[in-house]
N, C-alpha and C positions, 0 to 999 in steps of 0.2 A: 520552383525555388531556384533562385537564380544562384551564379557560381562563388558570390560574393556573401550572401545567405547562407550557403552549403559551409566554406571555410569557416565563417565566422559561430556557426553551432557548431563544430566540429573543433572549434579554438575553446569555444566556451566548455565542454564537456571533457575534453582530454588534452588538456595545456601542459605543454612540456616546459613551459617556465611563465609562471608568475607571480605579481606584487601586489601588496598589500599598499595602499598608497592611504597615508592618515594612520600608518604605525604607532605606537604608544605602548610605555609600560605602567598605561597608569589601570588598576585593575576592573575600574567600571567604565572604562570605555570599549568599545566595539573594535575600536583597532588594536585592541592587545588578545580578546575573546576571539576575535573571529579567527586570526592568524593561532593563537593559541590551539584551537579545533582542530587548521589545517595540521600544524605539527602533532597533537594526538594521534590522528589517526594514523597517520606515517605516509603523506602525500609522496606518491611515487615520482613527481615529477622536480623541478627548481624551484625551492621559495624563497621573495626577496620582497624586506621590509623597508619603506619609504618614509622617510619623515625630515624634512627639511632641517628642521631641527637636532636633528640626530640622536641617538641614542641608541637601548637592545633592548632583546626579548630575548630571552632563554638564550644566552650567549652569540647570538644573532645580529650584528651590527645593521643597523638603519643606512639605508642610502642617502644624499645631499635628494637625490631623481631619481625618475623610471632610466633617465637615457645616460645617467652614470652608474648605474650595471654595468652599461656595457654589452649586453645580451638583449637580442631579438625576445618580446614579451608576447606570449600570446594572450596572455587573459589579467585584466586590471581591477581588482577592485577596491572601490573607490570607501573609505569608511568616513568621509569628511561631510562639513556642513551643505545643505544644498545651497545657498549662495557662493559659491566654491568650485564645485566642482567643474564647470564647464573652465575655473583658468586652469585646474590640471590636464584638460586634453590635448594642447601641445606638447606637454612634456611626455604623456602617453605615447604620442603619434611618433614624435621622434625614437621612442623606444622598437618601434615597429609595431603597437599594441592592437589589437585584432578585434578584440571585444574588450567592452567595460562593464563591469557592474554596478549601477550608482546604488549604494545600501540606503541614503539619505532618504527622509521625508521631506513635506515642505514643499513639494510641486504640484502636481497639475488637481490631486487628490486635496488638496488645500484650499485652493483661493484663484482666483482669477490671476493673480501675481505671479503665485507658483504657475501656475499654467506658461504664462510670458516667459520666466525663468526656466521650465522645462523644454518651450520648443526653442529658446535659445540657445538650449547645451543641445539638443537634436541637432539643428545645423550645423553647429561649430563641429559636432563629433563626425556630420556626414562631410563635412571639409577637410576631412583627414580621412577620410576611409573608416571610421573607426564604428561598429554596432555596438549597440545598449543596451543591456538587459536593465528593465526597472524604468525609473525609479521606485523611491520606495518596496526595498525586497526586503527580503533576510538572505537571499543565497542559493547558491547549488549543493547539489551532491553528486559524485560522480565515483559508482562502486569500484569499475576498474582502474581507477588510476588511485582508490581508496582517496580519496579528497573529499574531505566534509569541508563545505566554506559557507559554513553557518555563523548565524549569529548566536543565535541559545545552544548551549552543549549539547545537544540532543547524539544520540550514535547511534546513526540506521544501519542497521542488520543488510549486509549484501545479498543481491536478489536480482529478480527477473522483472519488476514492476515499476515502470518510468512514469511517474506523477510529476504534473507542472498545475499548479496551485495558482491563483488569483489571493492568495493570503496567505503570507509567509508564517502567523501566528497558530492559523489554523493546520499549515502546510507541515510545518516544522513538528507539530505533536502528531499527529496523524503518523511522523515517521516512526516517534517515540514509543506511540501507542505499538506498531508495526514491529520491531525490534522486541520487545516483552510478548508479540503475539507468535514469535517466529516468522516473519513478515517480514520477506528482501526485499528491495530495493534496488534496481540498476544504474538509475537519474533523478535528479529532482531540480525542479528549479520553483521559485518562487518570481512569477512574471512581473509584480508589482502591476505599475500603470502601463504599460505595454508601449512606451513612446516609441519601443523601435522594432524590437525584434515583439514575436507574440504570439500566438495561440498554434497559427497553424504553421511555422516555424518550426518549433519546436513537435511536432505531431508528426512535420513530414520528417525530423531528423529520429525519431522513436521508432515509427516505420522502417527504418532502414538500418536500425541499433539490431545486434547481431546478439545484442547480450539481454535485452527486452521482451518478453512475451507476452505482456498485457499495459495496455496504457490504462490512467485514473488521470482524470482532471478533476479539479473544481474550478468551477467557473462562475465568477458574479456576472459576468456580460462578454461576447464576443465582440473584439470592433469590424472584424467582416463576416457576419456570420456565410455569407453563401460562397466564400472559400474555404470556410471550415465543410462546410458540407458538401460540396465537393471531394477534399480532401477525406474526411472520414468515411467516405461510403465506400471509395477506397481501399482505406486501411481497414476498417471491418472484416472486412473477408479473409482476412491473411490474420489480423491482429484483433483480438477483442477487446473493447473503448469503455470504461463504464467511466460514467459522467453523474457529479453532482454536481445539479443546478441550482444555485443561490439564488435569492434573489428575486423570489417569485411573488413576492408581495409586495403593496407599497410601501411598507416600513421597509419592508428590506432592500427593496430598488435606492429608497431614497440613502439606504447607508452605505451601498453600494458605490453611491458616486461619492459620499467622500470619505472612505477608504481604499476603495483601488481605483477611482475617477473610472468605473465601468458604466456602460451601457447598460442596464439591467433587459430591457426585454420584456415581454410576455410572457406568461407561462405557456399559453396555449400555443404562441408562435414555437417555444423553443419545446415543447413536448413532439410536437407534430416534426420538427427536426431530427429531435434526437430515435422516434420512430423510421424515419426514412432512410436515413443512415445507418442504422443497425447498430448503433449505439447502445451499452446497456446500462438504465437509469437508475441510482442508487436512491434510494427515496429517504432512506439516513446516514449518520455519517458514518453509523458502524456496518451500513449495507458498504460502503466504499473499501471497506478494508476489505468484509465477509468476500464480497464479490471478487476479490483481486484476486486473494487469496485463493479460491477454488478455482480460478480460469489459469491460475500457473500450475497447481497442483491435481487438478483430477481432471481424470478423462470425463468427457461429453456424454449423457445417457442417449441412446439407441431414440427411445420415445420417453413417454410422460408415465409409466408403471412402476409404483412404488412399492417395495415389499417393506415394512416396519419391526422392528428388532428393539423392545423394552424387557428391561427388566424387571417393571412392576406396571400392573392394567392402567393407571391410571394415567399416566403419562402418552401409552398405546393411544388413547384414545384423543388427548390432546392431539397429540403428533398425526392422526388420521384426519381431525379438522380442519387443522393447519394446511396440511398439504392438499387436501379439495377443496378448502378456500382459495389455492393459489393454482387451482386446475391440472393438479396431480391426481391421477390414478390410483388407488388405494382397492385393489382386485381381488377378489378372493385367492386362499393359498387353490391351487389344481391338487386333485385327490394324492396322487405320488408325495405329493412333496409333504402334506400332514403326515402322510404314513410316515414318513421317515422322520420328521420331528416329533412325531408321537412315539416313536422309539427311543427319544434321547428323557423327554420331559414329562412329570409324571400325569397322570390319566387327568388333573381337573385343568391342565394347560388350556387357553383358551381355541386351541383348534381354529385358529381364522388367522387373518391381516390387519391387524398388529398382532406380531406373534409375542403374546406373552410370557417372559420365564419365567413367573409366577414367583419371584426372589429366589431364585434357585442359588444357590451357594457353592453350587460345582461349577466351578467356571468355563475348564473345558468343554460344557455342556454352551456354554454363551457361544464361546468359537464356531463349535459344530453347528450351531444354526444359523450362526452367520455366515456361514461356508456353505449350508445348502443353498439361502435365500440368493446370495452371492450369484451361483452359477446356475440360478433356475434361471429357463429361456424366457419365463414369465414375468420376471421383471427388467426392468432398465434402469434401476438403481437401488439403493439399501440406505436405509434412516436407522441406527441405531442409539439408543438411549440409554447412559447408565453405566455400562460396563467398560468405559474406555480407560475411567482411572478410577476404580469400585473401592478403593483405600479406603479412600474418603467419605464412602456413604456412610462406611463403621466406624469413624471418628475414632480410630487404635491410636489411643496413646499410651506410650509409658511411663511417663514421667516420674507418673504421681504412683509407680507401683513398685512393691519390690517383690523379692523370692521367685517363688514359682508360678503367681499370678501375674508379675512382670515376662516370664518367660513365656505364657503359655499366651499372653496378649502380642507379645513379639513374634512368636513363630505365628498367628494368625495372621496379624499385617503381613510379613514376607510371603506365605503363601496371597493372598488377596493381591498383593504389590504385583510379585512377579506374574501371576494370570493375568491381570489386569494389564500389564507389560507385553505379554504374549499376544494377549487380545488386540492389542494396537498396532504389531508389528502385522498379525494377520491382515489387518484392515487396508495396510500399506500393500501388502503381498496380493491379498485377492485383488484389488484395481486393476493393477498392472497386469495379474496372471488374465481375468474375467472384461478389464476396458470396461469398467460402470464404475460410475462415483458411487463414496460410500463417506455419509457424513455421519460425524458422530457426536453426540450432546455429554457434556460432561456433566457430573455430581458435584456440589460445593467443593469450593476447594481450602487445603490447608495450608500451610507454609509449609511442613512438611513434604507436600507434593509438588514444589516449584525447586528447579536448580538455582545456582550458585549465578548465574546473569538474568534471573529474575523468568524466566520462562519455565513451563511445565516442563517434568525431568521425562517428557515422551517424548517420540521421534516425530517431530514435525515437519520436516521437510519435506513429508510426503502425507501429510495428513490435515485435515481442517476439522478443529475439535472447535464446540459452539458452546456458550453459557446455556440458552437454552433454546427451545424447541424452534418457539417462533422465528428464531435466525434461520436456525438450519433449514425449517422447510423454505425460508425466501432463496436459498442457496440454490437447494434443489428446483425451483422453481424457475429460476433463474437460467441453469447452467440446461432446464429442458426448454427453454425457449430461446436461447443461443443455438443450442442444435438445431431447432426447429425453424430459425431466419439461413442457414446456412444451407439446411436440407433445399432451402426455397430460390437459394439464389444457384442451385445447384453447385455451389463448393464444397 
């Protein structure tokens, strides 16, 4: 990555001053949304809105130009028509402007036309010094300097997980989904057409982000893939990469190229990649989040020995299928350790692996055996099911109750709440005390079990709670085959 590559990611993610160039207060356009986002969130850095025409935004006067600021610009984005945009790159350059974002459609993604039109603002902007994220984006995100320079209101949740997206539509919810799921975020960009800056750009600047602990892309097509793969096999070893790859069919190749004008590729060529690199491939799109999520939040299992934790057989035994169909170890309990759980649960408990708590109602009694499974040397990590927010299994409502049957329903939810509370905070504690994942599936959920910004009212920041089974064991699956490429490359 050359030194003119380095400044220029490094303008694009933490600009100490930039403009909105295509300014507007009119309410459905992009240049009033997008600048609007950047002021929500309270951009730590200089914003300055452009419109030749003049006018405000939230008491915010419009500049005539970028270069009557007055102020050296490091980051420009562009929210005007693509026939357009390349006359604003003199006015950029004179600003001193370092990178551009073209938001526009209407290039290379388009038509033979746009394409013409695309590589002619290429040039002009490389005749200024000037890089280009896009065409065709939605935007960045950039948690430490809090800058959203979105186009949809979306508001990603601050975090450890640096996603550069090939589709800004798909890019943008994914953060949203992420935020409701307790899901940070550190960077985002949405690449568009990649006319200038691109894939592995952006990957070597993630690499070396101090505030990132796992990369996500989605990808419709690489345009060098054997510098992406160079680069990632790399970053693998320090950083773990999960990759959704689009694209993998002919419908989808062919929508590939006129939406983000990508290369789509093979599947086979780019499976056999994403294998050699150490890459970890998300096979849906809720695997992309599932996956980010546990490589920021839980430690790495030892081997592939699963101990299971339900609190009804039925689900036990789902959850044991699952995890041997994804080449988890599901072992018998060792003699000690029955005895000891056959001290807490009563005599027709199932005595094996998945330990059933046969709906046991003492919840302390959940803990206790999550605490043995936990620190047995016999396993390398814990599936539990059910008890993480048990509120909801009993649908306690009061609404519709009054007297002492309102009361006597109420003091049940609170005790159930707060076990079930307790049980969560364990789940945090053992990891960190024991270093094994412990993933845990929750019960339907109520409104009443979601806080006041739409997230579950448990402590997430160190936990990965799943809708159901089947996630959780791709999780588990997942995070013993991440151990297992690492053990191999000897890191």
């Amino acid at each position: 990555m050359s030194n003119r590559d380095v400044d220029a990611v490094e303008a694009l993610f933490n600009p100490r001053r930039m403009a909105v160039i295509g300014a507007s207060s009119h309410l459905a356009k992009w240049g009033r949304i997008v600048p609007s986002n950047i002021m929500r969130d309270g951009y730590k850095g200089e914003l300055y809105l452009v419109n030749p025409r003049g006018g405000e935004l939230n008491g915010m006067t419009f500049y005539p130009s970028a270069a009557a600021i007055g102020k050296e610009i490091d980051l420009a984005m562009v929210t005007i028509p693509a026939e357009n945009v390349e006359g604003v790159l003199e006015d950029c350059a004179a600003a001193g402007t370092k990178v551009v974002i073209a938001i526009s459609g209407g290039f290379s993604e388009s038509s033979p036309e746009g394409r013409a039109l695309e590589e002619s603002m290429v040039a002009k902007a490389r005749s200024y010094g000037i890089r280009v994220v896009g065409p065709n984006t939605m935007g960045i995100y950039s948690a430490p300097w809090s800058l959203t320079a979105l186009m949809p209101p979306v508001r990603p949740r601050p975090g450890h997980v640096a996603f550069a997206a090939q589709s800004g539509n798909l890019g943008t919810q994914m953060l949203g989904w992420g935020s409701f799921r307790g899901i940070g975020f550190s960077r985002f960009v949405c690449i568009g057409n990649e006319c200038d800056l691109e894939f592995a750009d952006y990957l070597e600047y993630f690499a070396r982000d101090e505030s990132t602990r796992v990369i996500l892309l989605y990808v419709e097509g690489f345009k060098r893939p054997r510098r992406i793969l160079e680069i990632a096999e790399e970053i693998s070893l320090s950083k773990p990469i999960v990759i959704y790859k689009a694209a993998g069919t002919g419908a989808g190749s062919r929508a590939a190229a006129s939406h983000s004008a990508a290369m789509a590729g093979t599947r086979e060529v780019y499976a056999g990649m994403i294998r050699q690199t150490g890459m970890i491939r998300a096979e849906t799109t809720e695997e992309m989040l599932d996956f980010s999520d546990a490589l920021v939040k839980l430690p790495l299992p030892r081997g592939r020995r699963v101990a299971i934790l339900s609190w009804g057989g039925g689900w036990g035994v789902v959850a044991a299928d699952l995890c041997e169909q994804d080449g988890l170890e599901v072992g018998p309990l060792p003699d000690g350790l029955r005895n000891e759980i056959g001290e807490i649960l009563p005599s027709y408990w199932s005595k094996g692996n998945p330990v059933d708590l046969v709906g046991q109602l003492n919840m302390d009694n959940h803990t206790r055996c999550l605490e043995l499974l936990t620190r047995s040397p016999e396993y390398d990590m814990v599936f539990s099911l059910g008890t993480i927010n048990a509120a909801s299994a009993f649908s306690l409502k009061s609404e519709d109750r009054d007297g002492t049957e309102k009361s006597a329903v109420d003091a049940q939810r609170a005790y159930v709440r707060d076990r079930s509370m307790h049980f969560a905070q364990r789940v945090a504690e053992l990891m960190q005390e024991e270093d094994k994942p412990i993933v845990a599936v929750k019960m339907p959920q109520q409104d009443s079990d979601v806080s006041a910004d739409g997230t579950d009212a448990y402590p997430q920041d160190r936990l990965c709670i799943h809708a159901n089974p089947e996630r959780a064991a791709r999780v588990l699956a997942m995070l013993a085959d991440r151990a297992g490429y690492l053990r191999s490359r000897g890191a």
